[in-house]
C-alpha beads as a LAMMPS data file, in Angstrom:
LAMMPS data file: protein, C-alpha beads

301 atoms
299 bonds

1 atom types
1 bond types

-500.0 500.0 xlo xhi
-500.0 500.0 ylo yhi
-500.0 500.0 zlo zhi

Masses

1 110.0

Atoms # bond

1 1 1 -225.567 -476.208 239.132
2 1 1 -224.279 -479.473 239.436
3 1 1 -226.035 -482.787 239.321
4 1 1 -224.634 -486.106 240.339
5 1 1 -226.592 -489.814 239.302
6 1 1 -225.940 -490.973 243.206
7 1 1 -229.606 -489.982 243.835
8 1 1 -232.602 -489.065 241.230
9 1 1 -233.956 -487.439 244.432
10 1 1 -230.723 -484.707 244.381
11 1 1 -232.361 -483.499 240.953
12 1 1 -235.664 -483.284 243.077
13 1 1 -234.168 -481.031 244.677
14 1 1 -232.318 -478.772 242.784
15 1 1 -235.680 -478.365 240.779
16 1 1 -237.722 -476.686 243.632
17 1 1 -235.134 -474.399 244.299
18 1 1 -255.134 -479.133 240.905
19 1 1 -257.928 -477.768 240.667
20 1 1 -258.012 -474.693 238.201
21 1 1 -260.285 -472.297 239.234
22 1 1 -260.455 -468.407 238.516
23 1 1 -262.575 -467.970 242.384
24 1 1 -259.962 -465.794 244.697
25 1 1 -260.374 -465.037 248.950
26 1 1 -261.280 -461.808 249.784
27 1 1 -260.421 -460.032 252.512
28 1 1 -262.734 -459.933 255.257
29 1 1 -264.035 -457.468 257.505
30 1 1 -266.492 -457.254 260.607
31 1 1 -268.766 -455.644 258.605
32 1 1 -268.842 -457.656 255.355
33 1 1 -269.128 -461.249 254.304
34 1 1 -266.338 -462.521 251.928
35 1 1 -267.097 -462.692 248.176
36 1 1 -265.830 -465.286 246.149
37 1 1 -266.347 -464.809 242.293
38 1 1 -264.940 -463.468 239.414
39 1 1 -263.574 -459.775 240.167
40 1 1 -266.542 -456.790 239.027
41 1 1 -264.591 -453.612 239.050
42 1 1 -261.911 -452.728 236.709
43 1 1 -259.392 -450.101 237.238
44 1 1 -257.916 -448.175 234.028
45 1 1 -255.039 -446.867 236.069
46 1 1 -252.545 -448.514 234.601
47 1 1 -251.724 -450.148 231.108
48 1 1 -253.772 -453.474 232.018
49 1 1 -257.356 -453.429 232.924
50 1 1 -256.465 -455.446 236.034
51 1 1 -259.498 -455.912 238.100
52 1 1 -259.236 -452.982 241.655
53 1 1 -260.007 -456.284 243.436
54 1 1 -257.345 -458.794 241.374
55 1 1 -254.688 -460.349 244.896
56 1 1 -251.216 -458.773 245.054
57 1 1 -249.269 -462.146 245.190
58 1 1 -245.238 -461.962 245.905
59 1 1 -243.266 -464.988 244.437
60 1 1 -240.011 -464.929 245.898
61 1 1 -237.118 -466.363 243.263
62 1 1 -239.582 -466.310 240.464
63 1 1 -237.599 -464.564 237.756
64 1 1 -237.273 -468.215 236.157
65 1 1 -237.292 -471.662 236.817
66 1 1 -240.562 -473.107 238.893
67 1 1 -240.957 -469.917 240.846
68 1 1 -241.504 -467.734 237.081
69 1 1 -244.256 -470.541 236.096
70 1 1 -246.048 -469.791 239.403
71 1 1 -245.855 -466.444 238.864
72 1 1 -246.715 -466.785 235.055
73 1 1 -249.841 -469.060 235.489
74 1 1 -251.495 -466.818 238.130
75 1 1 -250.629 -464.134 236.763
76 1 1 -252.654 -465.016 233.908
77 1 1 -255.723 -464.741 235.361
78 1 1 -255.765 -461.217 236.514
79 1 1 -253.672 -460.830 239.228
80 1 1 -250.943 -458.442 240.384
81 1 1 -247.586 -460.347 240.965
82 1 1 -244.601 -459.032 242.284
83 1 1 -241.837 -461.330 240.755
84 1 1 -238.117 -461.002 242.840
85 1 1 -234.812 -461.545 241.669
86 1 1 -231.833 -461.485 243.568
87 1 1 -228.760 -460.706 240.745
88 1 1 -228.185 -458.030 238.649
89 1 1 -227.579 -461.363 236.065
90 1 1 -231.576 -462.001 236.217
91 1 1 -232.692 -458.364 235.844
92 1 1 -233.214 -458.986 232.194
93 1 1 -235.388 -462.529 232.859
94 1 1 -237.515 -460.977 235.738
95 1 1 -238.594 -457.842 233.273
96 1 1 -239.398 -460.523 230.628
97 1 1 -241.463 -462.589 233.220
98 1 1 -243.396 -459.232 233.938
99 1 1 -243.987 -458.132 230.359
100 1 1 -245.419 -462.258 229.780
101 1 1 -247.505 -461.011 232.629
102 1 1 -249.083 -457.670 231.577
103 1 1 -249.676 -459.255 228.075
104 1 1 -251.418 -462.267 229.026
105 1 1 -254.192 -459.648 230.898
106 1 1 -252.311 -459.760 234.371
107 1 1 -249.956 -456.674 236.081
108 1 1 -246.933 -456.954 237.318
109 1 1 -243.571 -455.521 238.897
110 1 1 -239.882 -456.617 239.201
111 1 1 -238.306 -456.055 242.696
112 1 1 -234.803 -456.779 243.102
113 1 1 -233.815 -458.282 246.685
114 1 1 -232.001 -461.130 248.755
115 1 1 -234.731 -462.715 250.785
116 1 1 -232.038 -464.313 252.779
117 1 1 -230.963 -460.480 254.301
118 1 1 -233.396 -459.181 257.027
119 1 1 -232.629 -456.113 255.673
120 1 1 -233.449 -456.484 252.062
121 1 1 -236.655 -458.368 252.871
122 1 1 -237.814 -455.483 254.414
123 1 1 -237.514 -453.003 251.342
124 1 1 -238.721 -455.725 249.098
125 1 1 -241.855 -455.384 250.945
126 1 1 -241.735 -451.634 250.725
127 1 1 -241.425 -451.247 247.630
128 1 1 -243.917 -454.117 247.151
129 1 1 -246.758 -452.287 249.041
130 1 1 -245.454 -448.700 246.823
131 1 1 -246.383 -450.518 243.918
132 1 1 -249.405 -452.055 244.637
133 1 1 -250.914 -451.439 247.883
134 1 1 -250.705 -454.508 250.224
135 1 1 -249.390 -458.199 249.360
136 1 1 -252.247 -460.883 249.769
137 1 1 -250.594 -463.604 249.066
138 1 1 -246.688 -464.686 249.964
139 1 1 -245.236 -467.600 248.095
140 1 1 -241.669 -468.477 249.404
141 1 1 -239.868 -470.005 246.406
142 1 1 -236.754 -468.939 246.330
143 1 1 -233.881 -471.598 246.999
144 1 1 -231.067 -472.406 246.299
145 1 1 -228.165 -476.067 246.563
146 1 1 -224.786 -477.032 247.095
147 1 1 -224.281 -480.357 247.354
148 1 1 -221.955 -482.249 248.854
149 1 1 -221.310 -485.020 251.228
150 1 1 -221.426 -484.485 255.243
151 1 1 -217.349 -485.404 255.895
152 1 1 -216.618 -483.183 252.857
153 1 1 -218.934 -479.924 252.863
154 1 1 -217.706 -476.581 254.097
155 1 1 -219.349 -474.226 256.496
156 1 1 -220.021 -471.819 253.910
157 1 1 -221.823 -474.561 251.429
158 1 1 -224.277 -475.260 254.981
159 1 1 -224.746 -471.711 256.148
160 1 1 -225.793 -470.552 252.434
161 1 1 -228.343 -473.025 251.859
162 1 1 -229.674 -472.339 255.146
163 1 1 -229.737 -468.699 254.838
164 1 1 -231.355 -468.616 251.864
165 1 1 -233.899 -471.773 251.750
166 1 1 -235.090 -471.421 255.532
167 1 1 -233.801 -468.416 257.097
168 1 1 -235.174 -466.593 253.389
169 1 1 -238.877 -468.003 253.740
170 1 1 -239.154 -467.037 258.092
171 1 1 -237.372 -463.349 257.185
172 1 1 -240.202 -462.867 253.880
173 1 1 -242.845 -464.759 256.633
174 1 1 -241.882 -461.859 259.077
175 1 1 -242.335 -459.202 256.875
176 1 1 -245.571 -460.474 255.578
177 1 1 -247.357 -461.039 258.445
178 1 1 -247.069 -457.400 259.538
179 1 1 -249.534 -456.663 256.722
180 1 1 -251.464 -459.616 257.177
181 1 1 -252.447 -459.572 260.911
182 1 1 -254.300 -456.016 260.539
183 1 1 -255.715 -457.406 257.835
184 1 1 -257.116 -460.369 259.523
185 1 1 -256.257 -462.160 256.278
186 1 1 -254.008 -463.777 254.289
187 1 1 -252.084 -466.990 252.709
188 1 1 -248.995 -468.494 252.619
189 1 1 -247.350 -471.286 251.026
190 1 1 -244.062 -472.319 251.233
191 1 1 -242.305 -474.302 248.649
192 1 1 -240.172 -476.988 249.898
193 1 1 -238.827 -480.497 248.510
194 1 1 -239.287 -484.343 248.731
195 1 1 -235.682 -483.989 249.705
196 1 1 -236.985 -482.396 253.097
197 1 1 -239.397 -485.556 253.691
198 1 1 -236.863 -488.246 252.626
199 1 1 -233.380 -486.809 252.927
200 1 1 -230.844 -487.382 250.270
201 1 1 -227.055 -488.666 250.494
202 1 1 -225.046 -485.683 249.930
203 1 1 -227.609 -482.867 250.350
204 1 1 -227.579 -482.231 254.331
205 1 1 -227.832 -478.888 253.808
206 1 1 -231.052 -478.611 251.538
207 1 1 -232.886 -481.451 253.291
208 1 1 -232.261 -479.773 257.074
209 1 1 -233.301 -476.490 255.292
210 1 1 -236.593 -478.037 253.473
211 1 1 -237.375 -480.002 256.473
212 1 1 -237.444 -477.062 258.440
213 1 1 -239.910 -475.036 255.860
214 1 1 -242.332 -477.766 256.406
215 1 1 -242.122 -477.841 260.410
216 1 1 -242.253 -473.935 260.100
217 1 1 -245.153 -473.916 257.808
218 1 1 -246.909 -476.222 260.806
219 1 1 -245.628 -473.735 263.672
220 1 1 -246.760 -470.654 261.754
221 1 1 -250.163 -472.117 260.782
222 1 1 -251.020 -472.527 264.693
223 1 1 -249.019 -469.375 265.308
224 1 1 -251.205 -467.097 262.362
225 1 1 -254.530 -468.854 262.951
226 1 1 -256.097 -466.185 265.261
227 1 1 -255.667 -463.660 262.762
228 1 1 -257.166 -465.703 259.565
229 1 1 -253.716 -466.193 258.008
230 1 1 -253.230 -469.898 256.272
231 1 1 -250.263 -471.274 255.840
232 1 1 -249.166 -474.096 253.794
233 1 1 -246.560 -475.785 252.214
234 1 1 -245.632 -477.434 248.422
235 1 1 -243.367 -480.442 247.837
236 1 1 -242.605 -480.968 244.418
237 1 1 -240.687 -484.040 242.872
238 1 1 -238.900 -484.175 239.710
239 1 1 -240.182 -481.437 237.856
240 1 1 -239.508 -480.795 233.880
241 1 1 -237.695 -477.852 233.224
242 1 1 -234.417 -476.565 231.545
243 1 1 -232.026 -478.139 234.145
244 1 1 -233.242 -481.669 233.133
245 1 1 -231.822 -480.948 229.086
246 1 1 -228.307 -481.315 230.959
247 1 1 -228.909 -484.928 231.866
248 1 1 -228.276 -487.885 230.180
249 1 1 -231.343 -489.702 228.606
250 1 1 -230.772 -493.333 230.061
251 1 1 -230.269 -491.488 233.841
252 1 1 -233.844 -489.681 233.122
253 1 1 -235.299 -493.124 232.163
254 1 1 -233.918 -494.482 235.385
255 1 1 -235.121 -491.809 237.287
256 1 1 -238.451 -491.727 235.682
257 1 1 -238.848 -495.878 236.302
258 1 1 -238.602 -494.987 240.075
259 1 1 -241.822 -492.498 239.910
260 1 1 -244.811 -494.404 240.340
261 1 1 -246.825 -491.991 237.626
262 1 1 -243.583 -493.185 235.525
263 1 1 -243.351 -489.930 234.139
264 1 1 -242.208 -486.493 235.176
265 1 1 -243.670 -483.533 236.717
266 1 1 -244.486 -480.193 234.596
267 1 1 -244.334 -476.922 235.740
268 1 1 -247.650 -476.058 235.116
269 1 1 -248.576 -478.853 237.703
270 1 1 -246.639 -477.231 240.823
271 1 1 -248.289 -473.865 239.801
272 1 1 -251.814 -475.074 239.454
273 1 1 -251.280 -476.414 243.079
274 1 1 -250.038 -473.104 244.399
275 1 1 -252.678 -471.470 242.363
276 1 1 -255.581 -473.132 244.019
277 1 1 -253.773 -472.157 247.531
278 1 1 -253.488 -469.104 246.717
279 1 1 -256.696 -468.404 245.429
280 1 1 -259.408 -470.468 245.775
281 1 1 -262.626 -470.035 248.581
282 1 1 -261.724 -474.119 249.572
283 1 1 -258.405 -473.083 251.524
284 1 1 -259.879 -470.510 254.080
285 1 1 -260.311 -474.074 255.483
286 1 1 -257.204 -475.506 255.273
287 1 1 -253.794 -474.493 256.621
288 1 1 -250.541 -476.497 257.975
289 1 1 -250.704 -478.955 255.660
290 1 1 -248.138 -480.231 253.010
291 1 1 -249.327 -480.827 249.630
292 1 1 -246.950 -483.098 247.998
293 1 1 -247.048 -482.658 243.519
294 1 1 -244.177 -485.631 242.750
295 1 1 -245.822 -488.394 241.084
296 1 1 -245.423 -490.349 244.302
297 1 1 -242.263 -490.468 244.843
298 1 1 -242.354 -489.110 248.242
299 1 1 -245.459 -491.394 248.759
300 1 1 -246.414 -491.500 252.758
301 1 1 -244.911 -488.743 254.080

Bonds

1 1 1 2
2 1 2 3
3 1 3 4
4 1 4 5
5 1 5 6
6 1 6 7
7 1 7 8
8 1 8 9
9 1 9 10
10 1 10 11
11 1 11 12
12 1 12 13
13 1 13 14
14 1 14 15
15 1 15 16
16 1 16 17
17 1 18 19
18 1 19 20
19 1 20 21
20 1 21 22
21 1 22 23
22 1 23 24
23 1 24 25
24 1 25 26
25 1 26 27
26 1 27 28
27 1 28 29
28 1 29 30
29 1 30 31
30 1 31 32
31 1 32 33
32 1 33 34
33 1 34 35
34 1 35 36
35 1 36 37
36 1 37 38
37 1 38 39
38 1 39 40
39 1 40 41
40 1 41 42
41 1 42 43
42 1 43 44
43 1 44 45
44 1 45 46
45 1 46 47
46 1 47 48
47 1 48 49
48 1 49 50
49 1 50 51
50 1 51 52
51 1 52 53
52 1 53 54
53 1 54 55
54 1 55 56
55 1 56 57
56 1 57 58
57 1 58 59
58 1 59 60
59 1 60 61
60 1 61 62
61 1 62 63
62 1 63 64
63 1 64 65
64 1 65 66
65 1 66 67
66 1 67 68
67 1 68 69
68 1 69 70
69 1 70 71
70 1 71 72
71 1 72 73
72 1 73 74
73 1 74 75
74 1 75 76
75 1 76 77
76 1 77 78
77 1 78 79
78 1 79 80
79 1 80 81
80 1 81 82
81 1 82 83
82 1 83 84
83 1 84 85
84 1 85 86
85 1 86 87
86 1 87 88
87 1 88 89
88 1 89 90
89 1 90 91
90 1 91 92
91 1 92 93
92 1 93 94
93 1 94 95
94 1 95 96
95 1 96 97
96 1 97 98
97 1 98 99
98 1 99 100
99 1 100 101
100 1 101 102
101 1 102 103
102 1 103 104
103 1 104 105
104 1 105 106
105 1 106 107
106 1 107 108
107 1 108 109
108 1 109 110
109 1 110 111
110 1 111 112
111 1 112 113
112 1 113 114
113 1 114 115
114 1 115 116
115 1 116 117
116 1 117 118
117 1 118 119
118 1 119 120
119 1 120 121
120 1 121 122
121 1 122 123
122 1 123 124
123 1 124 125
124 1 125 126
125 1 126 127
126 1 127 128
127 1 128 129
128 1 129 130
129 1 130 131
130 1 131 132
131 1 132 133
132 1 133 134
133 1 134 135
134 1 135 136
135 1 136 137
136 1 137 138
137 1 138 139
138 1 139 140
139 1 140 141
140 1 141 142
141 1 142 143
142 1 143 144
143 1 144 145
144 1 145 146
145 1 146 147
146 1 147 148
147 1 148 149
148 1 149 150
149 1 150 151
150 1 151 152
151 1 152 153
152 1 153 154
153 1 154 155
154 1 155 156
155 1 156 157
156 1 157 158
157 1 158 159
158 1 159 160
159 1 160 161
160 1 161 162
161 1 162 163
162 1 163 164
163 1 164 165
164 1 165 166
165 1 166 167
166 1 167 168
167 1 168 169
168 1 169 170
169 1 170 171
170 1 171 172
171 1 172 173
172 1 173 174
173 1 174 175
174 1 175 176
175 1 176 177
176 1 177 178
177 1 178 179
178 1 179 180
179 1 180 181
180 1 181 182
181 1 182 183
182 1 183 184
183 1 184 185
184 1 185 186
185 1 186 187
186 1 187 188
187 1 188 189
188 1 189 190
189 1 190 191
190 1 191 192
191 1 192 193
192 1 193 194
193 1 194 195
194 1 195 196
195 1 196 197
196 1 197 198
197 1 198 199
198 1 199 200
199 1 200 201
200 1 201 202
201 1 202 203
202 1 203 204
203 1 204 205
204 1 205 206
205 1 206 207
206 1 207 208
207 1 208 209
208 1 209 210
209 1 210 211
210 1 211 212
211 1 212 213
212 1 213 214
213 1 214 215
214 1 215 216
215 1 216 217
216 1 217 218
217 1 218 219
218 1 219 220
219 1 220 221
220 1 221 222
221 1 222 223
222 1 223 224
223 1 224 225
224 1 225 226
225 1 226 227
226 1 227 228
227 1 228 229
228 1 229 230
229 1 230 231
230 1 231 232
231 1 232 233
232 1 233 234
233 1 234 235
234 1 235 236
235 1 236 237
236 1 237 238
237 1 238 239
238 1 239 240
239 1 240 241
240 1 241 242
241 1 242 243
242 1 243 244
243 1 244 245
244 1 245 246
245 1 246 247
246 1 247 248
247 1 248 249
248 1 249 250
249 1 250 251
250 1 251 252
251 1 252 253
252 1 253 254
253 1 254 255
254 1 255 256
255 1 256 257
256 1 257 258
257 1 258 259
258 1 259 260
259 1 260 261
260 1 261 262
261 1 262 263
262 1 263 264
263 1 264 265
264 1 265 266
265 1 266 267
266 1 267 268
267 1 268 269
268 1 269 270
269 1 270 271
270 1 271 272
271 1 272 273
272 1 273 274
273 1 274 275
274 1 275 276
275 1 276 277
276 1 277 278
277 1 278 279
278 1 279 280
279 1 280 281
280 1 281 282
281 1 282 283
282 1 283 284
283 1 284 285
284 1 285 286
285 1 286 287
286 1 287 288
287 1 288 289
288 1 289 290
289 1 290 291
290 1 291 292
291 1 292 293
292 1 293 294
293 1 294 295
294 1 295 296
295 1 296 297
296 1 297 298
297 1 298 299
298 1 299 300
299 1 300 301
């Protein structure tokens, strides 16, 4: 992936491709009231002892990157994540990602699928519900850039990013809200960018895209309301991973003078945040909103 110095904010975005609290929602019924607590009954039905009531939580893109810390750091606590990969190239990262999983008490499967293909989406939730049951919890990560600048970018550079960052997150959105609705429960949270608040010379593409994740995360949440689905949305800033080892040092002290926290973001940081949306009794109260993790940057939106 390339990264050009015209903008810290471009390696905002090419990086998003709390409260820590083991509590998780449970689903409701007319005939119950919803428990919140640490889970009581353990299953020995597979190789983990993964609590029968631990959330099946789908992370789409999370075979690395931000989307395999999400994955990761809830997984740790229990749950059952389904992590997705798109290329035969990340086969070998998602099956590490699941093993990391299983040993650190959690369970886990790979599913391989393009979230941006209608009909791909729909198998990955087939095969999601085959493995474990249901899906509780939907996490659109997956993106993906190509930069460029508006007099100079092709049709294909637009129509990719679009496919995959916003067409990718209503297709998985779809799909999940068929389970959800007879349910009468369920969360979402959408990850999208500071780039989609601010815009960004030379990334049209990924800042129509991630602006349109966080108007669709508003739309849905009215949309899914009547059927106690939440839906929210993640903007993270410059976030500390592997990509940022490519760039010179001076360019990450100028970026990190123009963050308020004058630091970067960690990993760990975007994942609590989508852990605590995912999980915890606080958000059956909260839905359509945008939860920005960026040190500031974005500050306002």
């Amino acid at each position: 992936m390339h990264f050009s110095s015209r903008s810290f904010l471009s390696m905002a975005a090419a990086l998003v491709v709390s409260t820590s609290t083991s509590n998780a929602f449970v689903q409701k019924s007319s005939n119950a009231k919803a428990n919140f607590g640490v889970p009581k009954s353990y299953s020995s039905s597979s190789l983990n002892m993964v609590a029968d009531d631990a959330k099946v939580i789908l992370v789409t893109g999370s075979s690395r990157g931000l989307g395999r810390a999400i994955a990761t750091h809830i997984g740790a606590e229990g749950h059952k994540i389904i992590i997705n990969y798109v290329s035969d190239g990340s086969k070998e990262s998602a099956e590490e990602a699941v093993a990391e999983i299983k040993a650190s008490g959690g369970d886990a499967v790979a599913i391989q699928a393009d979230s941006s293909k209608p009909d791909t989406v729909k198998e990955l939730f087939a095969k999601s519900v085959e493995a474990f049951g249901t899906v509780d919890v939907l996490i659109n990560n997956a993106g993906i850039t190509r930069d460029g600048l508006v007099m100079r970018m092709k049709p294909d550079a637009w129509q990719s990013v679009i496919d995959t960052n916003l067409s990718g997150p209503f297709y998985c959105t779809q799909a999940y809200f068929k389970l959800a609705a007879k349910k009468r429960t369920g969360r979402i949270i959408n990850i999208s960018s500071v780039v989609g608040q601010i815009g960004n010379p030379g990334q049209a593409n990924y800042a129509a895209a991630k602006g349109g994740v966080i108007a669709m995360t508003m739309s849905n949440a009215k949309e899914f309301a009547a059927r106690n689905v939440v839906v929210n949305c993640v903007c993270p800033g410059f976030i500390e991973t592997e990509m940022l080892e490519k760039l010179d040092e001076k360019y990450l002290d100028q970026v990190t003078s123009g963050i308020p926290l004058k630091r970067l973001g960690k990993p760990s940081e975007i994942a609590g945040m989508c852990r605590f949306l995912a999980l915890d009794p606080a958000v059956e109260y909260i839905t359509g909103h945008t939860f920005n993790v960026d040190g500031g940057i974005a500050m306002g939106c």
